[in-house]
KEDREN-598933 format. One line per 8 residues: number of its first residue (from 1); for each residue x, y, z of N, C-alpha, C. Coordinates in Angstrom, 1 decimal. Example, Ala and Ser with C-alpha at 12.3 -4.5 7.8 and 13.67 -1.06 7.14 Angstrom:
# KEDREN-598933
1> 13.2/-5.7/7.8/12.3/-4.5/7.8/13.2/-3.3/7.8  12.8/-2.2/7.1/13.7/-1.1/7.1/12.9/0.0/7.9
# end
This chain:
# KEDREN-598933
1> 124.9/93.0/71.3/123.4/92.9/71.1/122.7/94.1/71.6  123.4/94.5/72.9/122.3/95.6/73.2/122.9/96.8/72.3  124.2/97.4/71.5/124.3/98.2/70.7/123.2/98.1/69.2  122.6/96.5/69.1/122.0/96.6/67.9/120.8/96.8/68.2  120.2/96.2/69.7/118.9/96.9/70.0/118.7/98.2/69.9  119.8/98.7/70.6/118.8/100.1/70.9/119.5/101.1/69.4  120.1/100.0/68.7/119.8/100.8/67.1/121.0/102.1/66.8  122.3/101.6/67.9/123.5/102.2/67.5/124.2/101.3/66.7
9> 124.5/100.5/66.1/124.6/99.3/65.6/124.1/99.0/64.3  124.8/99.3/63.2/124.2/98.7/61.8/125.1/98.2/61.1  124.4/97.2/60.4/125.1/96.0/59.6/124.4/96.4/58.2  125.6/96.5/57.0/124.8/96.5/55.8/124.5/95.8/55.3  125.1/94.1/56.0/125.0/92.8/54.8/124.3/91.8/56.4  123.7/91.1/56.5/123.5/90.1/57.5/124.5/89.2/57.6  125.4/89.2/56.2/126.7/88.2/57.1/127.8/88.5/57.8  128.1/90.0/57.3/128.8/91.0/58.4/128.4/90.7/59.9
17> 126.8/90.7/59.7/126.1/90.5/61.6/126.7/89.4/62.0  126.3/87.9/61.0/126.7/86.4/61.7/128.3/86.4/61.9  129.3/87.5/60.8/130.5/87.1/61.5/130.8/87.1/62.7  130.7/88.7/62.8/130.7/89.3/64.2/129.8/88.6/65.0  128.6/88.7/65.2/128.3/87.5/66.3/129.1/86.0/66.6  129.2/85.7/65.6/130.3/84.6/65.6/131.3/84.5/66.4  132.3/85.9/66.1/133.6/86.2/66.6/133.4/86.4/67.8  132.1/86.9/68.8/131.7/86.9/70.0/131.3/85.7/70.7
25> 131.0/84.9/70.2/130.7/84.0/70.6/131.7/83.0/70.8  133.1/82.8/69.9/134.0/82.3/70.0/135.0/82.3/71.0  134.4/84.2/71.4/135.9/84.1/72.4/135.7/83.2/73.5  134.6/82.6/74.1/134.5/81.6/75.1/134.7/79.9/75.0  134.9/80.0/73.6/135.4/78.7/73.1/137.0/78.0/73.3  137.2/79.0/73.3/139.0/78.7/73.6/138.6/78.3/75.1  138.3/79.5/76.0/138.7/79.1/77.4/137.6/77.7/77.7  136.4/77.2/77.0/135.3/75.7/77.3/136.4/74.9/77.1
33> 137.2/74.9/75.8/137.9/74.2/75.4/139.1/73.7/76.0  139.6/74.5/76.8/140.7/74.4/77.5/140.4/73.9/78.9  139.2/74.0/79.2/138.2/73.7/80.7/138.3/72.1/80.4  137.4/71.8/79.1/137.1/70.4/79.0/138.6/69.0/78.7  139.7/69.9/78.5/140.8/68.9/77.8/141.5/69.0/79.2  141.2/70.0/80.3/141.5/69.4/81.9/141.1/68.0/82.5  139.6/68.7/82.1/138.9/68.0/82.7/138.8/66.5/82.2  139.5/66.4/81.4/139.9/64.4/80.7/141.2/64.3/81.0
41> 142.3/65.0/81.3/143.3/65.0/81.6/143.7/63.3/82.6  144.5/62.0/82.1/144.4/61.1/82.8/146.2/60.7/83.1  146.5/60.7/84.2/148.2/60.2/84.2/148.3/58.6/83.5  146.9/57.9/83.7/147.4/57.2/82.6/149.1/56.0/82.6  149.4/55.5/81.8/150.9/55.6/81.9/152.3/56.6/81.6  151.5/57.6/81.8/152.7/58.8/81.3/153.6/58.9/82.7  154.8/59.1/82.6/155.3/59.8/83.9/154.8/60.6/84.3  154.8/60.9/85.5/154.5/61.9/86.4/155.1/64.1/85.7
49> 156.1/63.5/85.2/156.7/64.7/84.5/155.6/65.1/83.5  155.9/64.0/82.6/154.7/64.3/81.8/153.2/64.7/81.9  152.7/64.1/82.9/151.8/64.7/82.7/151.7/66.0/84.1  152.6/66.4/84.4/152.6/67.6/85.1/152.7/68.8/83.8  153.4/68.3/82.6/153.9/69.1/81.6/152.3/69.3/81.2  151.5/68.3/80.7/150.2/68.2/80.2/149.1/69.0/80.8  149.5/68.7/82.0/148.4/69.5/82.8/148.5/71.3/83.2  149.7/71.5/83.1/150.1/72.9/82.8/149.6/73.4/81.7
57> 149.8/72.7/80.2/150.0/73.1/79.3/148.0/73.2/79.0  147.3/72.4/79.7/145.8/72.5/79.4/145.2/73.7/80.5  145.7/73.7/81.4/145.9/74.6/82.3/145.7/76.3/81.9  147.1/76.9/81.2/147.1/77.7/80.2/145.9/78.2/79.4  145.4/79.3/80.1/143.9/79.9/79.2/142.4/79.2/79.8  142.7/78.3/80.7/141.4/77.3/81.1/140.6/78.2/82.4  141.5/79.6/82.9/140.6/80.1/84.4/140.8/79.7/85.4  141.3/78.4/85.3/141.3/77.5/86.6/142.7/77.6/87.2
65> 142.5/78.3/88.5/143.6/78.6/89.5/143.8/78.0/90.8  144.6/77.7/91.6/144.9/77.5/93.2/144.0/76.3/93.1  143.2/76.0/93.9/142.1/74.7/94.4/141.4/74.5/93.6  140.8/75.3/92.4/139.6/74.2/91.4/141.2/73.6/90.3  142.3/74.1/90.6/143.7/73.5/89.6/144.0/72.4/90.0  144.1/72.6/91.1/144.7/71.5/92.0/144.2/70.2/92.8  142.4/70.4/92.4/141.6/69.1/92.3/141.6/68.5/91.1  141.3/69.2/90.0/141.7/68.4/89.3/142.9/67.8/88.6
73> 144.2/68.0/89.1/145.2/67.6/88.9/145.1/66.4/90.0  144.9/66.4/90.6/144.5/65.0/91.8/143.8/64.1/91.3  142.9/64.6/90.7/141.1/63.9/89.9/142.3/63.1/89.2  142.8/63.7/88.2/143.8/62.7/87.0/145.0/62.2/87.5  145.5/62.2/88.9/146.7/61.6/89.0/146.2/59.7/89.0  147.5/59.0/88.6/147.2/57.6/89.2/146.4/57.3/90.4  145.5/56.0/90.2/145.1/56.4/91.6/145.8/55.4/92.9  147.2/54.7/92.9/148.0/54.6/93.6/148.4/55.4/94.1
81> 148.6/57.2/93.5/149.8/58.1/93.8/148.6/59.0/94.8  147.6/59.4/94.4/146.4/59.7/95.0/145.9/59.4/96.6  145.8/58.3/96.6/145.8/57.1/97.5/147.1/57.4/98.9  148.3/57.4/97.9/149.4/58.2/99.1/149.4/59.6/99.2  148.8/60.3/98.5/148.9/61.7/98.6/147.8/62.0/99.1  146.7/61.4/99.7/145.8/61.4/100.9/146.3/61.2/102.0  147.5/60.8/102.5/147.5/59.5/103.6/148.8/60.8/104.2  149.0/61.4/103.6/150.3/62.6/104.3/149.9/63.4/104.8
89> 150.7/63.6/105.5/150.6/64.9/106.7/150.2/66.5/106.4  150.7/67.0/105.8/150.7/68.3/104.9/150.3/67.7/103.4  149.0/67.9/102.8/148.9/68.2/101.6/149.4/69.2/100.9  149.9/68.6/99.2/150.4/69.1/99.1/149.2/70.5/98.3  150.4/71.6/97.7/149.6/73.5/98.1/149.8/73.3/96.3  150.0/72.8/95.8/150.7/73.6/94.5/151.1/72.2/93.9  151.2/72.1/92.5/151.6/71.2/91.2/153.1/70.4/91.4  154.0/71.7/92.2/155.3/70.9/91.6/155.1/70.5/93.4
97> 154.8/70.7/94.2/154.7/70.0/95.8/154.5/68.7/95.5
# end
């Protein structure tokens, strides 16, 4: 935008412009996308494997590192397993702990 403000920037067709803005605006789609399918992420009845696999794999591209990863991997565990994985001595630091 500011290359077309200050008029280094020319488009000869306006849908040239909406692609490209388009394609700028997309790149943040992938990583919302990858934010929001964490953030529903449920263990559910899956094994525990499984959804360690799941939560990795939404993980992948989503930003989310160390402690905002690893709350919500808690947020979505069962909440029996939760429940004991409050009640321990050392929390665990990391996904496969």
């Amino acid at each position: 935008m500011e290359n077309l403000e200050g008029g280094s920037l020319s488009y000869a067709i306006v849908g040239e412009f909406l692609l490209n803005l388009k394609e700028e605006f997309d790149k943040g789609d992938d990583k919302t996308m990858k934010v929001v399918e964490l953030k529903k992420l449920e263990h559910g009845s899956k094994t525990m494997e499984e959804f360690i696999q799941e939560s990795r794999r939404a993980a992948r591209g989503s930003g989310y590192e160390e402690w905002p990863l690893i709350e919500e991997f808690k947020r979505g565990i069962n909440e029996v397993i939760r429940r004991k994985l409050i009640k321990v001595e050392r929390s665990p630091r990391s996904i496969d702990q």
